[in-house]
C-alpha positions in Angstrom: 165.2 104.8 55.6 164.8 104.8 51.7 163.8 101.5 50.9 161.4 101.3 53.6 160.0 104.8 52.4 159.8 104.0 49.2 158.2 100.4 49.7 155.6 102.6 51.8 154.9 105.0 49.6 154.4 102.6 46.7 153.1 100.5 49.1 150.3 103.9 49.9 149.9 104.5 46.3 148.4 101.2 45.8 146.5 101.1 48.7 144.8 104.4 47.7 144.2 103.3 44.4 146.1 106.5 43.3 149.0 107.2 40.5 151.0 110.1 42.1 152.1 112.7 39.9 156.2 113.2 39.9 155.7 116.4 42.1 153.6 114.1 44.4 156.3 111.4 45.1 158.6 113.3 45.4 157.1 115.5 48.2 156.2 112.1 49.7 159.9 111.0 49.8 161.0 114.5 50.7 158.6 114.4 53.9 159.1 111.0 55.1 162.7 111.4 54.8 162.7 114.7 56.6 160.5 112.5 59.5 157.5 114.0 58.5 158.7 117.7 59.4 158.3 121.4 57.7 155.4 120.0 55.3 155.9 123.4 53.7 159.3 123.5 53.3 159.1 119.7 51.5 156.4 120.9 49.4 158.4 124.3 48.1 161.2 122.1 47.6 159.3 119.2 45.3 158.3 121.5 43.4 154.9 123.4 44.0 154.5 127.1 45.2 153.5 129.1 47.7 150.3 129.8 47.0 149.7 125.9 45.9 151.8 123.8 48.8 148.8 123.6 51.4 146.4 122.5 49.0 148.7 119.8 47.5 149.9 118.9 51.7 145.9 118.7 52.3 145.0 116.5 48.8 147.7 114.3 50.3 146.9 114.0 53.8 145.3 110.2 54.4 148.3 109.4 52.2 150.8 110.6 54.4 148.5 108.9 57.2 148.9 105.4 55.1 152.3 105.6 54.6 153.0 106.6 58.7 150.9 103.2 59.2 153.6 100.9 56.9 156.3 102.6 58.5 155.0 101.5 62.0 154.2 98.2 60.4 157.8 97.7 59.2 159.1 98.3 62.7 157.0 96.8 64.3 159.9 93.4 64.2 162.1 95.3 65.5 160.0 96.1 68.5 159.1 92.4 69.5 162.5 92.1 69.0 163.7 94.8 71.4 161.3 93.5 73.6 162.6 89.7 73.6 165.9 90.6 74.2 165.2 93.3 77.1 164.1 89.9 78.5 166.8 87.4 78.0 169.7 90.2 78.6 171.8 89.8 81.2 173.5 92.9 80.7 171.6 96.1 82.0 170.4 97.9 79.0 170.1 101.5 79.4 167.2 103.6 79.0 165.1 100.3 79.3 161.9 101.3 80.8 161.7 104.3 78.0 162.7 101.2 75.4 160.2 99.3 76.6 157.3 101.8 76.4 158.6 102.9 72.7 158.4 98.9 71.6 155.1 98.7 72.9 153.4 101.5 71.6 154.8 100.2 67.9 153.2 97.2 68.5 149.9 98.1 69.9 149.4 100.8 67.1 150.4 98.2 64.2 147.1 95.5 66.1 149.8 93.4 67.7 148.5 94.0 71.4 148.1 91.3 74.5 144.9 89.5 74.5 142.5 91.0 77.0 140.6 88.0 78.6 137.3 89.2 79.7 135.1 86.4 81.6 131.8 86.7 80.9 129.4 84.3 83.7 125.5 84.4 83.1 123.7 82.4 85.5 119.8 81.3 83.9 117.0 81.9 86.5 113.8 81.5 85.1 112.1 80.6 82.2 110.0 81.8 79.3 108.0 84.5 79.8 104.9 84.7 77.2 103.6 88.2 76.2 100.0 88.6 75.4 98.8 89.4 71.8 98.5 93.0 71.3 95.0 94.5 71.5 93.6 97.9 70.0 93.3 100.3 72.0 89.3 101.5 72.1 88.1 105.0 73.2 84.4 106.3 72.9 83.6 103.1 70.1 87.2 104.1 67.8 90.1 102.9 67.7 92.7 105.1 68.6 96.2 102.9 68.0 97.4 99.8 68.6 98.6 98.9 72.2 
């Protein structure tokens, strides 16, 4: 998992338009490595304290969100590719259905989902239909607003 990691968190970095500081990385690595698990205990161990980890986890939140979108991204492969060969297989493959559902929640959270077709029939009865010029509206000689 550590090149992928690293590619997303560089990957993150410039997508945020951000320069982490060395504490900052290396949380980052820390938590992606540890599958995004004890936040806290990542944070203590990069480097900041107890009474600074939940700012430093909170400053770094929509980064940890970017780099949990090129993870999905970079497996997202190896999910059409479980997928094909659940197809072709002619040897039962266990746990397929669970497989299956895993691949396909990869895909449709990285945008690579099956077309939906939606028909769309409009039949034209009828045709223009002319509106009348406004007039203002007159009460007792004034003109109260327009109509």
């Amino acid at each position: 998992m550590g090149r992928t990691t690293g590619g997303a968190i560089g990957s993150a970095e410039k997508k945020r338009g951000r320069k982490y500081t060395a504490k900052q990385r290396t949380f980052l690595k820390l938590y992606t490595d540890n599958n995004f698990q004890d936040a806290r205990g990542c944070a203590l161990q990069a480097g900041y304290t107890e009474s600074t980890y939940l700012r430093a986890v909170s400053d770094l939140k929509d980064d940890v969100l970017e780099i949990t979108k090129d993870l999905l991204l970079a497996h997202a492969p190896t999910a059409a590719r479980s997928m094909t060969q659940m197809l072709t297989s002619d040897e039962p493959i266990p746990n397929a259905q669970t497989r299956l559902a895993a691949a396909k929640e990869v895909l449709d959270r990285t945008g690579i989902v099956k077309p939906e077709k939606v028909e769309h029939e409009h039949k034209v009865t009828g045709g223009l239909f002319v509106i009348p010029s406004k007039q203002a509206l007159v009460i007792d000689g004034e003109i109260v607003e327009d109509a």
